[in-house]
C-alpha positions as a Markdown table, in Angstrom:
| # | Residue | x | y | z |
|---|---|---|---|---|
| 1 | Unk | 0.0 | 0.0 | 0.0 |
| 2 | Unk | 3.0 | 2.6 | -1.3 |
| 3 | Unk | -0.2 | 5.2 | -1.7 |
| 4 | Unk | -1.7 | 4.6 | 2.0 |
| 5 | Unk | -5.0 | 4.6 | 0.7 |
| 6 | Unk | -6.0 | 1.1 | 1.0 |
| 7 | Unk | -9.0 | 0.3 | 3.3 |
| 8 | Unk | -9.2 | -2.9 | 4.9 |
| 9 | Unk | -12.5 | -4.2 | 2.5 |
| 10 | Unk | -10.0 | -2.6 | -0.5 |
| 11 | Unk | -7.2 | -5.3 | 1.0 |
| 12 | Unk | -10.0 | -8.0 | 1.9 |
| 13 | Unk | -10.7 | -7.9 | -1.9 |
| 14 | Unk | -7.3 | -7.6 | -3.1 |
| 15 | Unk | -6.6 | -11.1 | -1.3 |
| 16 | Unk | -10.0 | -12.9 | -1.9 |
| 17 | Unk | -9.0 | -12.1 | -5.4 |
| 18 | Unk | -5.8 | -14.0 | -5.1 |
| 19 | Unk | -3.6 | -10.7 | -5.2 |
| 20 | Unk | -0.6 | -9.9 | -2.9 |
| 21 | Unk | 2.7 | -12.2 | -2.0 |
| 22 | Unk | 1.9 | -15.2 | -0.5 |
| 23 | Unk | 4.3 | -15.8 | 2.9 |
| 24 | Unk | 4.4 | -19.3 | 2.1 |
| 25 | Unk | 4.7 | -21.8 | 5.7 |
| 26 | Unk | 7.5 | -19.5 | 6.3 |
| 27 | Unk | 7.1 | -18.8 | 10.4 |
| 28 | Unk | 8.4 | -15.2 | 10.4 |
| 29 | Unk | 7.1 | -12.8 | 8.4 |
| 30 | Unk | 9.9 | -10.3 | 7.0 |
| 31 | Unk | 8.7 | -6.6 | 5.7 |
| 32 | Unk | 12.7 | -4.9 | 5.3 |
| 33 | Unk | 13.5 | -1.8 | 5.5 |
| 34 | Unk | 10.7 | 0.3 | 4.0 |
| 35 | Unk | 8.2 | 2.7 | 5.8 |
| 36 | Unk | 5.7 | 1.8 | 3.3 |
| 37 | Unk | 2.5 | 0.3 | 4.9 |
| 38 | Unk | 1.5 | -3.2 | 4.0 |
| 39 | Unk | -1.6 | -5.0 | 4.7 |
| 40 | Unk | -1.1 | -8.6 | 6.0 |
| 41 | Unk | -4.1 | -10.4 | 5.4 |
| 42 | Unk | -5.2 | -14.3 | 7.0 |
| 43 | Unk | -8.3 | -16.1 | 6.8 |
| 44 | Unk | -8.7 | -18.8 | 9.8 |
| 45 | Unk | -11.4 | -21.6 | 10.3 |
| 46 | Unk | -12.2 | -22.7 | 13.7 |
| 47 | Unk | -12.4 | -26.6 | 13.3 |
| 48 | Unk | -12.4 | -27.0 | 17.2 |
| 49 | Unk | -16.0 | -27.4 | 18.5 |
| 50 | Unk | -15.7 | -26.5 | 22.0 |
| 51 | Unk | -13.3 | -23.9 | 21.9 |
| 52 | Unk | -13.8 | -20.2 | 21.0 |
| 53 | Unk | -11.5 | -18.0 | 22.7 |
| 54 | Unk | -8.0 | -17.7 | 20.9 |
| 55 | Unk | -5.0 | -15.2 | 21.8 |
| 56 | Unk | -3.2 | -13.4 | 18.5 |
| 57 | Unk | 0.4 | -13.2 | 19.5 |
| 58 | Unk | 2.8 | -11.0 | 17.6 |
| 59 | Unk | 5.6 | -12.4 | 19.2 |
| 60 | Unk | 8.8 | -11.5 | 20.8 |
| 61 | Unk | 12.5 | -11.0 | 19.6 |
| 62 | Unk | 13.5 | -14.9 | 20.7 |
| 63 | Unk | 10.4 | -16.3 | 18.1 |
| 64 | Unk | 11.5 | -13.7 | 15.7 |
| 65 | Unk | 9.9 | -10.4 | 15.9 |
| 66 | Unk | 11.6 | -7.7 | 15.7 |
| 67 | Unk | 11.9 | -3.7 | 15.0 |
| 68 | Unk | 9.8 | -0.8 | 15.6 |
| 69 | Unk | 5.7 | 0.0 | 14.0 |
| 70 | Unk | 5.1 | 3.7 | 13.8 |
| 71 | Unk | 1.4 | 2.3 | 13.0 |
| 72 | Unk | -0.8 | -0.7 | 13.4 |
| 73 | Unk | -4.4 | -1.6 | 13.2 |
| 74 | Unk | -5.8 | -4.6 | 13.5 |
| 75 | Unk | -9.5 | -5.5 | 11.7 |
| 76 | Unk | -11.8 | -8.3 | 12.1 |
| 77 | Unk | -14.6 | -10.1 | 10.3 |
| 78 | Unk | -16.9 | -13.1 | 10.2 |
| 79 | Unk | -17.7 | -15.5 | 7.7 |
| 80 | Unk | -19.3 | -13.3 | 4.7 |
| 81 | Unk | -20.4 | -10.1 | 6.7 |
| 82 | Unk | -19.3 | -6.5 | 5.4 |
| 83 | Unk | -16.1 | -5.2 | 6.2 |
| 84 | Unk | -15.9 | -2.7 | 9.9 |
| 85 | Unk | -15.3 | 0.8 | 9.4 |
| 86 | Unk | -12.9 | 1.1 | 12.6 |
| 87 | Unk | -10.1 | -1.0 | 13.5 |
| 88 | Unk | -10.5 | -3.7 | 16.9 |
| 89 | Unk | -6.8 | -2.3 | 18.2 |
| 90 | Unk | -4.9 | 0.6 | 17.1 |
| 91 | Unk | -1.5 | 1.1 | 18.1 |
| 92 | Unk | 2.5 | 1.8 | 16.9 |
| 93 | Unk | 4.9 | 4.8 | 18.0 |
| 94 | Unk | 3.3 | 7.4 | 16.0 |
| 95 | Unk | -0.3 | 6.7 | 17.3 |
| 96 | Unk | -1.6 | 9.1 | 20.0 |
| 97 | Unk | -5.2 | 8.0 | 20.4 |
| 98 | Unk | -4.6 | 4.3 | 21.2 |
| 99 | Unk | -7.1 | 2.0 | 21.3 |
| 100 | Unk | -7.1 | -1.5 | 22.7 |
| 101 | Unk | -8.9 | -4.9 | 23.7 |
| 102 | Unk | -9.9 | -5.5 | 26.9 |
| 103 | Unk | -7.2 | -8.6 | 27.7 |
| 104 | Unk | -4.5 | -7.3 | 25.4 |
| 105 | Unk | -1.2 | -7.4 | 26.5 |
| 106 | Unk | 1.8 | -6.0 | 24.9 |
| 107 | Unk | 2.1 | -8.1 | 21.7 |
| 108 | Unk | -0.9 | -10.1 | 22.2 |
| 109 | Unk | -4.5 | -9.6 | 21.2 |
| 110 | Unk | -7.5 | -11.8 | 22.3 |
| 111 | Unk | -9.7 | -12.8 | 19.5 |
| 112 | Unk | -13.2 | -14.7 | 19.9 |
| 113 | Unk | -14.1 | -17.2 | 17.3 |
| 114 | Unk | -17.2 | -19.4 | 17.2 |
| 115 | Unk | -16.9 | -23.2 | 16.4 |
| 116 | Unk | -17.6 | -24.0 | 12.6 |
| 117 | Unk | -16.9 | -20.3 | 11.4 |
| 118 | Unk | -14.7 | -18.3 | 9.4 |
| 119 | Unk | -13.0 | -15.1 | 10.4 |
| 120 | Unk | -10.9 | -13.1 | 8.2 |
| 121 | Unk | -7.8 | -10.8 | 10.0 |
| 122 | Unk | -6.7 | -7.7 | 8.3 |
| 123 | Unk | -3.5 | -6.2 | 9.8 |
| 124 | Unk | -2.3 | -2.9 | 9.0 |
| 125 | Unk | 1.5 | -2.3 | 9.4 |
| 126 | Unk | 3.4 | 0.8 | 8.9 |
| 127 | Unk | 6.6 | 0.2 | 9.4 |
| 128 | Unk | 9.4 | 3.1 | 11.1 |
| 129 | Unk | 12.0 | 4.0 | 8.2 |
| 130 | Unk | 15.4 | 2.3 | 8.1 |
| 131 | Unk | 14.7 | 0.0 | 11.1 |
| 132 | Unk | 14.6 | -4.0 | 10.0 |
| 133 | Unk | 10.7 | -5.1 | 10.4 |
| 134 | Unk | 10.0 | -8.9 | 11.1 |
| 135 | Unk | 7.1 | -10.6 | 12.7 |
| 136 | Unk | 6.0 | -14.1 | 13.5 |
| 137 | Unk | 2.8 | -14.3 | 14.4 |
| 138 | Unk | 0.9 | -17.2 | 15.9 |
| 139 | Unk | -2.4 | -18.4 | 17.0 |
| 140 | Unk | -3.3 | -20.6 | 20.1 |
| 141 | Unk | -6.4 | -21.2 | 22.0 |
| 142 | Unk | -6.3 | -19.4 | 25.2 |
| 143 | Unk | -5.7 | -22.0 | 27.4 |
| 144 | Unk | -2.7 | -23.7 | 25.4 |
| 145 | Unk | -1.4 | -20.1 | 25.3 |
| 146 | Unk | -1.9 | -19.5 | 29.1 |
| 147 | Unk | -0.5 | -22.5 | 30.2 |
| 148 | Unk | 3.0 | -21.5 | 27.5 |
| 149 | Unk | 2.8 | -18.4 | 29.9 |
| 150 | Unk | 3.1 | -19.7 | 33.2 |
| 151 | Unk | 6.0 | -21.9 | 32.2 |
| 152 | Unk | 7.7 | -19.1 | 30.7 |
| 153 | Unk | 7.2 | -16.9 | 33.5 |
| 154 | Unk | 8.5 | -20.4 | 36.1 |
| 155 | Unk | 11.8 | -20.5 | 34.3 |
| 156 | Unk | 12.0 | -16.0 | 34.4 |
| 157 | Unk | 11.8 | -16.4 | 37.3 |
| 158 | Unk | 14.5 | -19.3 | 38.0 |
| 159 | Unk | 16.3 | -17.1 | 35.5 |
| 160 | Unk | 16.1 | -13.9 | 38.1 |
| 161 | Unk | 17.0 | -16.0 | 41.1 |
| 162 | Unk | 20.8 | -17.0 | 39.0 |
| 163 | Unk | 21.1 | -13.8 | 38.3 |
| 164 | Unk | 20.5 | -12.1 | 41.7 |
| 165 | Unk | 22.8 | -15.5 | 43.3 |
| 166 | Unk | 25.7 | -14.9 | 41.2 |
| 167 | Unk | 25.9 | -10.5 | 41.5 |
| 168 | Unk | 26.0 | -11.8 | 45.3 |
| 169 | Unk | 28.6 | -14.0 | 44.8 |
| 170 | Unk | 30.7 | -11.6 | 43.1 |
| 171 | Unk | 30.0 | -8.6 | 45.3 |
| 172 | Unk | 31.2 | -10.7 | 48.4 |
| 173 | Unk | 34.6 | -11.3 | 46.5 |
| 174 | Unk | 34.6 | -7.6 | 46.0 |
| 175 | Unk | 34.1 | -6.8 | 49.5 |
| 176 | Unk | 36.5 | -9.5 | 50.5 |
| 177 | Unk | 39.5 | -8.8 | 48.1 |
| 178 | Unk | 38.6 | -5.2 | 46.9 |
| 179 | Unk | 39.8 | -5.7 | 43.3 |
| 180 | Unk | 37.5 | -4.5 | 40.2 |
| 181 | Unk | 37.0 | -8.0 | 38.4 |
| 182 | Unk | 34.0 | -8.9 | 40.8 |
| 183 | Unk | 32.5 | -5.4 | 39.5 |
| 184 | Unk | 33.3 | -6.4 | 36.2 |
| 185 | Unk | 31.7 | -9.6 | 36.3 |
| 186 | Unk | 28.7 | -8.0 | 38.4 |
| 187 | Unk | 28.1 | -5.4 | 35.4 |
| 188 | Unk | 28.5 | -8.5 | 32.9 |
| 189 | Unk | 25.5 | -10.4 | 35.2 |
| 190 | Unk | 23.7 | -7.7 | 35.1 |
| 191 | Unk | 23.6 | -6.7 | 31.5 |
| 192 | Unk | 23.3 | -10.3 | 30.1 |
| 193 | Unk | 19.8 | -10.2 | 32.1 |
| 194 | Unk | 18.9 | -7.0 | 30.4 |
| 195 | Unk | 19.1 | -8.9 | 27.2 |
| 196 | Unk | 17.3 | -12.1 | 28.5 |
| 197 | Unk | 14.3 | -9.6 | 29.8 |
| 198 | Unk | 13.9 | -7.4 | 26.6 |
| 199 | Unk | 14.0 | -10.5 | 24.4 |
């Protein structure tokens, strides 16, 4: 969408008409360099009969995502019905009036689908110039993606405790022999769990 004038039903149709690059089973989605918007577009079918809540996660930088959205909407529709004129979420750098899901978290959206229907997902990306844009997406069932959550947040956790246990280590050698390698390592500790928390 190099013009920005594409509305989600004017992307709807482009990809119901075949039209667009297909990503292939690729699990990251790559978008380069460019600020130019794109529209990535999915249609899902829920084959699962008793389940209709499903989280929309956008991922972090360990599955792959990575760079920085000045905008992004997110739009939703059922089965054959007409096309919303507002967005479900709004967000990116750029946006001021923000608008989000009740549940959303910080790359995840909740998303409701009924057993035995159709729902088409029209995302709206607009990428910030010069900075490398990936994403890979993913959809899970709430429950499959809460239970991922608490055993991610069991081993942060036993990933905090190291930490903490080893800048105590070190700081007693520092007290003990007063030379700068304990600060050294401490500042090392400390950093290398800066990365593991923003990734």
């Amino acid at each position: 969408d190099a013009a920005r004038q594409m509305t989600f039903k004017d992307a709807r149709q482009q990809f119901n008409q075949g039209n667009g690059k297909d990503s292939g089973n690729a699990d990251t989605v790559f978008l380069g360099y460019s600020s130019s918007p794109y529209w990535l577009i999915f249609t899902i079918y829920n084959r699962n009969q008793t389940k209709s809540r499903w989280i929309l996660d956008f991922g972090t930088r360990s599955t792959g995502t990575m760079g920085v959205v000045n905008r992004l909407a997110v739009y939703s529709v059922m089965d054959n019905e007409a096309e919303p004129d507002h967005p479900l979420m709004t967000d990116g750098r750029l946006v001021r009036n923000k608008l989000h899901i009740q549940g959303q978290e910080r790359n995840v959206l909740p998303l409701n689908l009924e057993p035995g229907h159709y729902k088409t997902i029209g995302i709206y990306i607009e990428p910030a110039t010069g900075i490398p844009l990936s994403l890979a997406p993913q959809l899970e069932e709430q429950a499959v993606y809460t239970s991922q959550q608490d055993q991610t947040a069991m081993w942060n956790n036993i990933v905090k405790v190291a930490a903490i246990t080893l800048a105590c280590i070190f700081f007693v050698f520092w007290i003990n022999y007063r030379k700068a390698i304990p600060l050294l390592l401490i500042g090392y500790v400390g950093l290398q769990y800066l990365i593991y928390t923003a990734s």
